[in-house]
N, C-alpha and C positions, 0 to 999 in steps of 0.2 A: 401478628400472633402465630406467625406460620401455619398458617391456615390456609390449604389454596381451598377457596371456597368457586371454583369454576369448577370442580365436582358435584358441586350439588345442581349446573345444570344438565350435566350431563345423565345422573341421578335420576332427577326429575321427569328427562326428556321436556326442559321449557328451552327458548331462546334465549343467547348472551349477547349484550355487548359489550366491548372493552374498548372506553375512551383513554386518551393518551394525553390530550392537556384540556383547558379548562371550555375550548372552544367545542370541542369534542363532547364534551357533554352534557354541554346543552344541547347540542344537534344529535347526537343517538340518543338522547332523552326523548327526542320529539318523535324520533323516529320509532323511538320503541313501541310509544302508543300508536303506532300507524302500525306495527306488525302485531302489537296485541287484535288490537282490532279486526286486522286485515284474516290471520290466522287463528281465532280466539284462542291465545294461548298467554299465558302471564312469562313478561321477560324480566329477565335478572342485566342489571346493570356493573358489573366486576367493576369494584373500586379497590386500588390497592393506597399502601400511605402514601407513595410521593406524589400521585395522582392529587390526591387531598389535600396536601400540604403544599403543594405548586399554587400558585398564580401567573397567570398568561393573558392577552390582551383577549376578549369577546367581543365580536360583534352584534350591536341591540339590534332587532326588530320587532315588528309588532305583535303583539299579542291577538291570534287568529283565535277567535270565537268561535265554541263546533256548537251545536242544538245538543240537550242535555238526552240521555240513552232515557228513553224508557223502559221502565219495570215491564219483564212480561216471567211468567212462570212458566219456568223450565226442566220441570222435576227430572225430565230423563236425561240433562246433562249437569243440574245444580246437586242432586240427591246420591249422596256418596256411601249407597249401601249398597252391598253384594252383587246384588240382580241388577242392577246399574253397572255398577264399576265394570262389571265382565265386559257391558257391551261397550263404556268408554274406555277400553284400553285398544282395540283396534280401530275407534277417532283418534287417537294418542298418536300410532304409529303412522295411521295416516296424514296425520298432520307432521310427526317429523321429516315425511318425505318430501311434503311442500316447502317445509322449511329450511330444507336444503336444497331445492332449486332457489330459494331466493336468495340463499347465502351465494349463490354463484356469482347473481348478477346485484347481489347489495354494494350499494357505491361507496362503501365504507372498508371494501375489501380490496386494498387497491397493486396495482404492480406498478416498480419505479426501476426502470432497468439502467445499468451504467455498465461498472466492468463484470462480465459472464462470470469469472474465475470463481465467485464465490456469491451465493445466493443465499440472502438473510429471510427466514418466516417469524416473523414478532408480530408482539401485540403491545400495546398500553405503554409503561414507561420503559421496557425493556428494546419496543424499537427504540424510543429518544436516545438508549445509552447505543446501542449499535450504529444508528446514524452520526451521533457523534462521534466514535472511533473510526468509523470505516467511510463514512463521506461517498465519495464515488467510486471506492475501490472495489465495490459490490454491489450487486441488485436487492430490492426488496419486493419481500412480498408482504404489503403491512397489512393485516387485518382485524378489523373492527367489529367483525359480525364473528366472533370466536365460537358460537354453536349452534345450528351444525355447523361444521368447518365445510370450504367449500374444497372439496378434495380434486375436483375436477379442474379448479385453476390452480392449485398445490402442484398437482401432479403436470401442468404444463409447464408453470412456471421451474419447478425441476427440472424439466427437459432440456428447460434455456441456460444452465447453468451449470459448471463444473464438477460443485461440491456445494451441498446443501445445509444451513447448518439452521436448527431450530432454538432461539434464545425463547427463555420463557422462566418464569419468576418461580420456584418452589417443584410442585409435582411436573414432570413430565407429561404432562397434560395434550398439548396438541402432538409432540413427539410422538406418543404411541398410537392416536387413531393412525397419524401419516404412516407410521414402520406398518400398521395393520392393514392397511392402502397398499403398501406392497412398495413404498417410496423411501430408497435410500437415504437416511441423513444423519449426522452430527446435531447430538442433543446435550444428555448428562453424561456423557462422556468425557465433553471440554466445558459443560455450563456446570456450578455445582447445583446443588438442590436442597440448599439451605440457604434463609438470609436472601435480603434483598441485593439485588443486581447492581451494580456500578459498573464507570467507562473502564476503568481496569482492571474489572473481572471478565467482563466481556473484549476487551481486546488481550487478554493473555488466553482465554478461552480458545480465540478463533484467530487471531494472528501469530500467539506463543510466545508476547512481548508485553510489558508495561509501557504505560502511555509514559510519555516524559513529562517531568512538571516540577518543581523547585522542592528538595528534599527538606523537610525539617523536623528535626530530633524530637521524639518524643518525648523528652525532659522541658519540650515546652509547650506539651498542651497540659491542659489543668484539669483532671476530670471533674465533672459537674454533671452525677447522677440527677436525675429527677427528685425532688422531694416538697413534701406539704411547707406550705408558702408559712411564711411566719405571719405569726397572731393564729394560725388555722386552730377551730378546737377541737379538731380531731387529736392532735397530737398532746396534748393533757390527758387524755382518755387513754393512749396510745402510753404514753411514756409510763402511768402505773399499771395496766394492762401487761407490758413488755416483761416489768419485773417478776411478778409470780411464776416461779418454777414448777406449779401442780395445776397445769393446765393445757389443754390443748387448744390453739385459737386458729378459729377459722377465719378466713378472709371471704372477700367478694370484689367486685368490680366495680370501681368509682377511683374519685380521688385519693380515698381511704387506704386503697389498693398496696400506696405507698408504705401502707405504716408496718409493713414488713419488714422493710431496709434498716441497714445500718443509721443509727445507733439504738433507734427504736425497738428494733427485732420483735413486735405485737404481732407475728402472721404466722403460722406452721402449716398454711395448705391453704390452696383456693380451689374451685376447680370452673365456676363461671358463673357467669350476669345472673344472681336470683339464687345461687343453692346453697347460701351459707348455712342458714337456719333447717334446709334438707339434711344435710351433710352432718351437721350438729346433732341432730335427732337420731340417724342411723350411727353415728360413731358411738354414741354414749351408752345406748346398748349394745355396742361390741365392745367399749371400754367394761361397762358392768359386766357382763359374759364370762370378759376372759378375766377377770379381781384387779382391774387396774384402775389404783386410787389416784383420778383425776377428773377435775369439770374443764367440760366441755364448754368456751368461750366463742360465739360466732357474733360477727361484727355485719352491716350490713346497712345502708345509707337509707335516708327516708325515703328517697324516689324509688329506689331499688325496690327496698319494702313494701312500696303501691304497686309495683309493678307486678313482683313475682316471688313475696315475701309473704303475704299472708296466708297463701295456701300451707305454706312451710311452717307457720308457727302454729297454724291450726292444729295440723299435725303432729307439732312438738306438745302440743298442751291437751291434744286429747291421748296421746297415748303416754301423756306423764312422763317425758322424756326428761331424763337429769342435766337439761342444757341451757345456756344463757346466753338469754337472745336480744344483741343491744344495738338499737336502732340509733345511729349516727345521724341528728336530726339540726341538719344546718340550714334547715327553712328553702329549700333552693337544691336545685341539680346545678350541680357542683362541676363537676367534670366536663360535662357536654354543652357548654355554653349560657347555665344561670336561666334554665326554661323553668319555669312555675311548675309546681305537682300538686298533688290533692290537697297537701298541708299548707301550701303558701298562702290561699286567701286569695286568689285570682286564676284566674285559666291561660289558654295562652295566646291570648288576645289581649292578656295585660284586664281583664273585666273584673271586676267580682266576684265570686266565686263562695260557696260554701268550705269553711276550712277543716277537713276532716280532726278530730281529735284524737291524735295518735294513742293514748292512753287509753280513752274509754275503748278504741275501738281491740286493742290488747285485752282488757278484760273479758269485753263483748267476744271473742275466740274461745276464752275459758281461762284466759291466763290469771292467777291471785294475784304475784308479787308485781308491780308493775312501779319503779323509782322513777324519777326523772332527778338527772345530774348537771349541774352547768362544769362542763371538762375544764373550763380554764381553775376553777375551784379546786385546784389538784389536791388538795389532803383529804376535802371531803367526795373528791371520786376513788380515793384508796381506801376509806372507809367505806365506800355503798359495793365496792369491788369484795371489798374482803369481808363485808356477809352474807354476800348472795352466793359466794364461790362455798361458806361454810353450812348453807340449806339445799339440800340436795332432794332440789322439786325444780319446775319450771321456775323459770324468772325471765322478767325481762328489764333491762335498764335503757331509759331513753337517753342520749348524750345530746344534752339542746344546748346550742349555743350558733347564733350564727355566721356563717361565712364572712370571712372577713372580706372578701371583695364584693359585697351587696354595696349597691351604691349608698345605700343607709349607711353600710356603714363605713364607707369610704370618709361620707361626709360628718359624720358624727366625732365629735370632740373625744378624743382619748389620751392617758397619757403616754408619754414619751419616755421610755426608760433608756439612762445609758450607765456605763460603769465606773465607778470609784476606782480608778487603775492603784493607789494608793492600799487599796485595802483588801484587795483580789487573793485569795491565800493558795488561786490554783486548784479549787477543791475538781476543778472540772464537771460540775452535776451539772451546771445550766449548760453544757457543751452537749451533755451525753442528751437532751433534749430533738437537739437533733435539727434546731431551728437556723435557718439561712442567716438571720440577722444574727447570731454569735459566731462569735471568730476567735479561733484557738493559737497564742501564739509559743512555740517551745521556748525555753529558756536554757541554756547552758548553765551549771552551778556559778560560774563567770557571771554571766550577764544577768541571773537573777542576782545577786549578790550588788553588781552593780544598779540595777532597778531599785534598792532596797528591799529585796524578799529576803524569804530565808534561803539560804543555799541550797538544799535540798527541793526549793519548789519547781517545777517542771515545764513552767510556764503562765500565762494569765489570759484570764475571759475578756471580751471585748463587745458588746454591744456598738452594732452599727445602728445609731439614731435615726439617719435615713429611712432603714430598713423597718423601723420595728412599727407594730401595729397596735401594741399596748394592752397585749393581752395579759400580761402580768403572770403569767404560767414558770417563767425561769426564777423569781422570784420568793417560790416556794422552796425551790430547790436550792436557793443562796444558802451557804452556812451559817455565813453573816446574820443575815435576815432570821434564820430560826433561830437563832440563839438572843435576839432582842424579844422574837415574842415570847420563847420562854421565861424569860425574867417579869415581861410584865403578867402571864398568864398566871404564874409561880406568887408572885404577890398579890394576887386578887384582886388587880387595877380592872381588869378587862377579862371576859369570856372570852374563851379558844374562840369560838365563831366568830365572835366580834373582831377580833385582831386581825384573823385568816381573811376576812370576807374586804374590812374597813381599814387596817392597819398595811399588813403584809404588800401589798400591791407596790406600793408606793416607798417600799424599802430603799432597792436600789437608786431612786431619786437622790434620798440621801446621803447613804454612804458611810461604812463604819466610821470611820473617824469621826462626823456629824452626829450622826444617830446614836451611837455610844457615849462616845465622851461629854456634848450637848442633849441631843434628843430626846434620850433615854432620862439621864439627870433629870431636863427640864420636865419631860413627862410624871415624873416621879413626885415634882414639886407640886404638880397641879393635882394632884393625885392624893396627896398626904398632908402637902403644906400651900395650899393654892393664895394665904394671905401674902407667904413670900412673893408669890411672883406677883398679886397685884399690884403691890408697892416698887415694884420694878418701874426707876425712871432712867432716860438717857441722862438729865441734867445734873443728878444723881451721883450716877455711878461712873461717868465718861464727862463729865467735865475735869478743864486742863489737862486732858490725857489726851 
């Protein structure tokens, strides 16, 4: 996020540790509670992503059993009002100076000497990239116990060395207490201070070379942005959401996050975890303020929303904020590994659990309007979208449908949609959807011509069968497909709902040429002339043929 969050212990004045691979973690984990304790001071553990997204061998041990703390009441170091705090901020200071005698002698702070000429201070996975460039062309001084810094083995380990050079991930962070120590060294001078660190930014950094490695042309890597997994129902919601031009849509943090991107484009601003529906409320009385005709659209996951979304809509519905606040409600946290929330019906022990009712509990705030939408329903989410945008009061629309990767619904029977390459006319709309399982292939006037298109068409959709999850959402947006249901909707065989809900799905199965020149016919027969088809025999009609 470009966040270096090793400010905030410094901030704080609490201890840091910064592990480096996965062994590391578990052992300053154990350790942190031994300096919590040791110093009553709360430690921060610095994780950055390749830390996280590493795997590395650990070694198990036992599980050591401590006797459980007893409660005792502590008002003059637990009670965080005035006439307190004064006198715990000289325990504060006095606890940072303890805490840097230990950083002195923490075994996590370690010195690896080779050649003097050039002396590395890292932490985390920024030593891993320095060791791997530089091997034994240099010493280290790797440390683990990153606050306080231990300055007094800094400043020796300098002594032993040429030229000092400080690698570190974002902010100049340990550079500047050392330059404040009074200890020359090479920082963001040769590291930069954006973006995560790699072996060949750190070896052009500090040696003035790229590492050598087998060059290959960028014409052969394939970009592959991040995007909502196909069947997601986020993106039904997302795809008529995108189109309205008289809105401003706020985002938030989740999986959701995505439905910014290209081709979706559903997002104009985030700014973090919990403040879509804040954001919403304060914009829309600055859109009303300054005469600017547009609703204010904030998006916002169901976990999100127990977490740090209901204070936000309270506020939206007491103070009658003209904004719409739409709870993205896929039963499940989505993004962070599929952990239960208030709404799933279990806790997270997998128990039972009371399943809060997202609705009542909207109303119960003060809200009136309150819909609930199934997003893969896409015509009837542009119709709940385009009356709530045209009442200018609170709303809120819940978008329930769930994750397609719940194991329910892994294992749940769905259909399988793939494409009629035959009757594909290029409209592109199930493309601009935006789903992993369609594939866009161009066509040269030549080669559609030779496919059998019209020459003028631009190319054809393709559904990958493997891929699709049978949410039936690209299906709406067939040309194909809408122009079958309007003929039957047009003759008063079937209700619009009936067709959308019961019909449409299952379009693509068939395929213009089927569904047209058979389907539709035969539909028509059953429909007005149902004695013809009874009398339908093979023996019939297909004998000697």
């Amino acid at each position: 996020n470009e966040q270096d969050n090793r400010n905030y212990a410094k901030f704080a004045k609490i201890a840091m540790f910064e592990p480096s691979d996965s062994q590391e973690c578990i052992d300053m984990t154990k350790e942190a509670y031994k300096v919590s304790e040791t110093y009553g001071v709360p430690v921060m553990i610095r994780m950055t992503t390749r830390v996280c997204h590493s795997k590395s061998l650990v070694e198990e041990q036992d599980r050591q059993e401590v006797p459980p703390v007893l409660y005792q009441k502590q008002r003059e170091k637990m009670d965080a009002v005035p006439a307190i705090s004064k006198k715990r901020r000289y325990v504060v200071e006095e606890r940072e100076e303890k805490l840097k005698g230990y950083s002195e002698i923490c075994p996590f702070n370690e010195v690896e000497m080779h050649d003097t000429k050039i002396g590395i201070v890292a932490a985390g996975a920024a030593y891993m990239y320095a060791k791997e460039v530089l091997g034994d062309q240099a010493s280290y001084l790797k440390l683990g116990f990153t606050y306080p810094l231990p300055m007094q083995k800094i400043k020796a380990f300098a002594d032993k060395v040429d030229e000092l050079y400080v690698i570190e991930e974002l902010d100049p962070f340990m550079e500047e207490q050392i330059r404040q120590a009074g200890i020359p060294c090479h920082g963001k001078d040769v590291i930069p201070k954006i973006d995560e660190l790699n072996p060949n930014i750190v070896s052009a950094g500090v040696l003035k070379k790229q590492q050598h490695g087998v060059d290959v042309p960028d014409s052969c890597f394939v970009p592959r942005p991040p995007a909502l997994c196909a069947g997601c129902p986020h993106r039904g919601f997302f795809y008529e959401l995108g189109k309205r031009k008289d809105t401003v849509m706020i985002g938030d943090i989740g999986c959701y996050a995505l439905g910014g991107s290209a081709p979706l484009n559903a997002k104009d601003l985030a700014v973090c975890m919990g403040s879509a529906f804040s954001v919403a409320h304060g914009f829309s009385h600055g859109l009303q303020l300054s005469d600017q005709k547009k609703r204010v659209v904030a998006c916002m996951g169901d976990s999100t929303f127990f977490h740090t979304g209901i204070n936000s809509l309270t506020e939206v519905a007491y103070n009658g904020s003209n904004a719409i606040c739409v709870i993205l409600d896929n039963r499940i946290t989505g993004m962070t590994g599929h952990q239960d929330n208030p709404a799933s019906g279990h806790n997270i022990r997998g128990e039972e659990a009371p399943a809060l009712n997202i609705e009542l509990l909207c109303q119960a705030l003060g809200v009136k309007r309150v819909t609930v939408v199934n997003p893969h329903d896409v015509e009837t989410t542009r119709k709940v979208l385009k009356e709530e945008i045209a009442i200018p009061e609170p709303s809120v629309i819940i978008s329930r449908a769930p994750c397609v990767l719940l194991p329910e619904e892994v294992k749940r029977k769905k259909p399988v949609y793939f494409t009629n390459l035959d009757n594909c006319t290029g409209c592109s709309l199930c493309v601009q959807m935006g789903c992993p399982a369609i594939s866009w292939t161009p066509l040269t006037p030549e080669e559609a011509v030779a496919k059998g298109y019209r020459e003028k068409q631009k190319g054809f959709a393709q559904i990958a069968e493997v891929q699709c999850n049978g949410c039936g959402q690209c299906v709406t947006g067939c040309a194909e497909g809408a122009l079958a249901i309007l003929v039957l909707w047009g003759a008063g065989a079937y209700t619009l709902e009936h067709l959308l809900q019961d019909w449409a799905p299952y379009f693509v199965l068939m395929g213009f040429a089927e569904s047209w020149l058979s389907g539709v016919v035969i539909t028509m027969f059953v429909v007005y002339r149902p004695d013809w088809v009874a009398a339908f025999d093979d023996a019939r009609y297909l004998k000697n043929k």
